[in-house]
BAVODREN-807622 format. One record per residue: residue number from 1; x, y, z of N, C-alpha, C in turn. Coordinates in pm, whole numbers, plus 50000, padded with zeros to 5 digits. Atoms other than C-alpha are relative to their C-alpha. Layout:
N
NUM; X; Y; Z; X; Y; Z; X; Y; Z
...
// end
This chain:
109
1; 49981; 50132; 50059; 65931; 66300; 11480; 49876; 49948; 49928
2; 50137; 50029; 50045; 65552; 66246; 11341; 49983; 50101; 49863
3; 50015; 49946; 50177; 65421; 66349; 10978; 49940; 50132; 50029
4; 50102; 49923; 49968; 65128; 66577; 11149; 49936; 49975; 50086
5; 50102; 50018; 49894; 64848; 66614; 11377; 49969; 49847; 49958
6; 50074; 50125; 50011; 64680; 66321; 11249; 50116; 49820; 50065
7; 49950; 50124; 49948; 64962; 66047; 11326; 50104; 50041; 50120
8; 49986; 49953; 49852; 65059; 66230; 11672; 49866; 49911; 50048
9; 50165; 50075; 49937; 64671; 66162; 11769; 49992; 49865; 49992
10; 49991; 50111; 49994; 64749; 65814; 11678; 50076; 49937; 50062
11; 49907; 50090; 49886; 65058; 65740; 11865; 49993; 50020; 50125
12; 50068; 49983; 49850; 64880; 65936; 12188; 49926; 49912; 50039
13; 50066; 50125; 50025; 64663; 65680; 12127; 50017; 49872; 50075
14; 49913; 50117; 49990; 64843; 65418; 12117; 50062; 49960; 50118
15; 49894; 50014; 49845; 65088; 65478; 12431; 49899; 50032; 50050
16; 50102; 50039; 49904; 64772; 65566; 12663; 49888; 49895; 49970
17; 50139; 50130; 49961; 64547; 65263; 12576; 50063; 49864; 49990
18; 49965; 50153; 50043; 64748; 64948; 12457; 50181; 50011; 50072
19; 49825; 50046; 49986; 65096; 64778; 12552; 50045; 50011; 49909
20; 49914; 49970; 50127; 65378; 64741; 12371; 49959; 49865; 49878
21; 50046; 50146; 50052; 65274; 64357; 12252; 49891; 50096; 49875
22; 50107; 50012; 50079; 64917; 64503; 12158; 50049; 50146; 49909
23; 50009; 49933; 50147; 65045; 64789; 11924; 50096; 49939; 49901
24; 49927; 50046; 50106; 65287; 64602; 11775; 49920; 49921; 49902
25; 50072; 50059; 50075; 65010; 64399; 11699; 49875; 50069; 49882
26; 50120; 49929; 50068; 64775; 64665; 11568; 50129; 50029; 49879
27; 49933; 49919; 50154; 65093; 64811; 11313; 50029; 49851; 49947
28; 50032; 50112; 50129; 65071; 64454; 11142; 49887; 49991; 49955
29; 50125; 50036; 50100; 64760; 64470; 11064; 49976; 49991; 49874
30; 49971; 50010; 50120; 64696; 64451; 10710; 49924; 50191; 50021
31; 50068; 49883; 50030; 64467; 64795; 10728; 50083; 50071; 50015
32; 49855; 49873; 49984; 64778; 65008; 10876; 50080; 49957; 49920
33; 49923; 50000; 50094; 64972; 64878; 10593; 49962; 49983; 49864
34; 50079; 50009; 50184; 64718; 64924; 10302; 50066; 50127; 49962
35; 49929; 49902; 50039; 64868; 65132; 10077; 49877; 50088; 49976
36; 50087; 49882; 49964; 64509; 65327; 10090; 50016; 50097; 50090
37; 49980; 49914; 49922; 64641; 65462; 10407; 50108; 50038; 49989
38; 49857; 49929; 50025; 64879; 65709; 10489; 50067; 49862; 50131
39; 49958; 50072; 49874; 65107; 65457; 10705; 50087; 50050; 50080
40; 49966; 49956; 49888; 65299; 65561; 11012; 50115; 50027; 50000
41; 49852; 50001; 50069; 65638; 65669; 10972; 50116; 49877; 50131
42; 49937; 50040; 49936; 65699; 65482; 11300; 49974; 49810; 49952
43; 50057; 50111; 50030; 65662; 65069; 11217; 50016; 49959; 50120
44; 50050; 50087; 49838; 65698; 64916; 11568; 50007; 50077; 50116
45; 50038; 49956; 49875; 65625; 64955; 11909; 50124; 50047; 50049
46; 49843; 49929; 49973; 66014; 65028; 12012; 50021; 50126; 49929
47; 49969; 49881; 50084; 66041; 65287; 11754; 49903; 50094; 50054
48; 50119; 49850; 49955; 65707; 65513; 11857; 50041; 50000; 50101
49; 49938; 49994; 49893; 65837; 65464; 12207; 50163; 50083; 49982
50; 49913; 49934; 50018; 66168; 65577; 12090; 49950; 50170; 49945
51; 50017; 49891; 50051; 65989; 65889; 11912; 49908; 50087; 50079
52; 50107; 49930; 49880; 65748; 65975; 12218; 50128; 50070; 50115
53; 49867; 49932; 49939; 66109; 66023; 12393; 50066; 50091; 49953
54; 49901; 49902; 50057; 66233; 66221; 12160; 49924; 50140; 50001
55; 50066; 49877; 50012; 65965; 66500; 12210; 50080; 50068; 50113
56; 49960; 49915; 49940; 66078; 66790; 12395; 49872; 49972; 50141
57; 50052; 50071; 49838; 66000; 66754; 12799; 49948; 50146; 50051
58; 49965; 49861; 49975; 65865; 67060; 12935; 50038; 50016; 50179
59; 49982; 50007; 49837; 65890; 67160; 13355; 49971; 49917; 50039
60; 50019; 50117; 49945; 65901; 66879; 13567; 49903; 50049; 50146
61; 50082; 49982; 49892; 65647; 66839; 13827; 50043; 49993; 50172
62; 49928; 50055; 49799; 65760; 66840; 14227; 49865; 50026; 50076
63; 50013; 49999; 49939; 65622; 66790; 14462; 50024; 50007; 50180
64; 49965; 49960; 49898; 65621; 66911; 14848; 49936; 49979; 50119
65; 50117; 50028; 49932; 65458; 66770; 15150; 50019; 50131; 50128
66; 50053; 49849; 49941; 65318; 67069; 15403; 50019; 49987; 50139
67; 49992; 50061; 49789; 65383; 67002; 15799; 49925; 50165; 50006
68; 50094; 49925; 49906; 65116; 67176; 16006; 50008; 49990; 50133
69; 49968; 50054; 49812; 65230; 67241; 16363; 49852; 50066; 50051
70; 50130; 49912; 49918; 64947; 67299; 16578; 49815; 49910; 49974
71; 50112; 50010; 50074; 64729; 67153; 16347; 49989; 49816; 49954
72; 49967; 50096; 50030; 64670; 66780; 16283; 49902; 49933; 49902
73; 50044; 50035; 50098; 64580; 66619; 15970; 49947; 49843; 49967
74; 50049; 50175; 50046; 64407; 66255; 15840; 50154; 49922; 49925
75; 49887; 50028; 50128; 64631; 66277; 15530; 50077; 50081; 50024
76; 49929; 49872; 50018; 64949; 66491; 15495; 49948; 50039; 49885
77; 50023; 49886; 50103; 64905; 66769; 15258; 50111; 50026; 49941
78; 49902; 49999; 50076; 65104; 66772; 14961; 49986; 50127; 49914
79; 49995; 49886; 50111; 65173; 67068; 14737; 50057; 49940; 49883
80; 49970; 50052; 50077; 65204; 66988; 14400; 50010; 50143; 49894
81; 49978; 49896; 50069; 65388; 67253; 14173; 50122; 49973; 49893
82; 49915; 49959; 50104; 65620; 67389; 13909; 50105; 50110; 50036
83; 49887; 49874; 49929; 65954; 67572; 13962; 49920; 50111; 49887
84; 50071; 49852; 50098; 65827; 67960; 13805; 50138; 49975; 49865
85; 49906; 49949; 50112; 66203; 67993; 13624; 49992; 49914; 49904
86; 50070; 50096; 50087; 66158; 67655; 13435; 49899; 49988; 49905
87; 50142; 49960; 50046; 65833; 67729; 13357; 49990; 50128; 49910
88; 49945; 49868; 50058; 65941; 68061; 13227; 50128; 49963; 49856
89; 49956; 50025; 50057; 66232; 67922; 13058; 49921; 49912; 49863
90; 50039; 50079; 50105; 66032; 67649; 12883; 49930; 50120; 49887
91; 50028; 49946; 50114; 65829; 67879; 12728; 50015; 50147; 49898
92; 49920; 49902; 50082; 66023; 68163; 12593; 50093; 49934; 49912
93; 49936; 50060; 50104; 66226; 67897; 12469; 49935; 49911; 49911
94; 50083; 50056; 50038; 65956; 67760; 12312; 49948; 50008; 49864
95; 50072; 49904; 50097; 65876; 67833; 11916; 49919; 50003; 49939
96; 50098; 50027; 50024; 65575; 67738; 11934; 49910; 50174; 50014
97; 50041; 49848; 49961; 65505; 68065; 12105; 50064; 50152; 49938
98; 49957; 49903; 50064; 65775; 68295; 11891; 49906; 50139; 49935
99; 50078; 49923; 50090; 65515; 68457; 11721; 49889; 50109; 50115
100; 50127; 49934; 49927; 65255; 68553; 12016; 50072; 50039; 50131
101; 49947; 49946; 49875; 65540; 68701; 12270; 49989; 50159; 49983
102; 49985; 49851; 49968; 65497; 69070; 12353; 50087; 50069; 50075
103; 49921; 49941; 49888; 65780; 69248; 12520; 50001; 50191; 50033
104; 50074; 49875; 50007; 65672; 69626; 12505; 49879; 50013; 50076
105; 50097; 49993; 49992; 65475; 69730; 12708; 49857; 50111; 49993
106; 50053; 49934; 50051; 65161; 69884; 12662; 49817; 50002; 50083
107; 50162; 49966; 49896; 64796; 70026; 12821; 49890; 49953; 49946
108; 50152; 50059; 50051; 64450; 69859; 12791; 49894; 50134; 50095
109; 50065; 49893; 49943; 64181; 70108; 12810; 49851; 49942; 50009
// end
């Protein structure tokens, strides 16, 4: 949903430092709408929010807490992981990676 790198890096930006109020307030500015700049293809804060959703999600994170018989802890102990097939799936289906998959295999000497 973004033009390029450059106005990605701006709406990462954007969603980790400011609310929704304060970017709505930064895309009025007059400078993000000089026609010197390239301007944003998103214009308000609902819309880049709508286009940060629309990126592709990859494996979801789980988590697992650890019971220790025998053994007694301050904190429980959580495991924090990734299913493998998910993880596998994402990125074979991925075509970002199309180009740098190897399925042949072959000897390093």
């Amino acid at each position: 949903p973004f033009s390029g790198r450059e106005e990605w890096e701006l709406a990462k930006f954007l969603i980790e430092n400011l609310n929704q109020g304060q970017i709505s307030c930064f895309l009025k500015l007059l400078w993000v709408k000089s026609e010197t700049q390239q301007q944003p293809t998103f214009k308000t804060a609902p819309q880049l929010l709508t286009f940060m959703d629309a990126l592709p999600k990859g494996p979801q994170w789980r988590c697992t807490t650890i019971e220790t018989d025998g053994y007694v802890t301050m904190h429980p102990v959580h495991l924090i992981w990734h299913d493998a097939l998910e993880v596998m799936k994402h990125i074979f289906g991925n075509p970002i990676f199309a180009n740098d998959m190897e399925f042949d295999p072959y000897e390093i000497f």
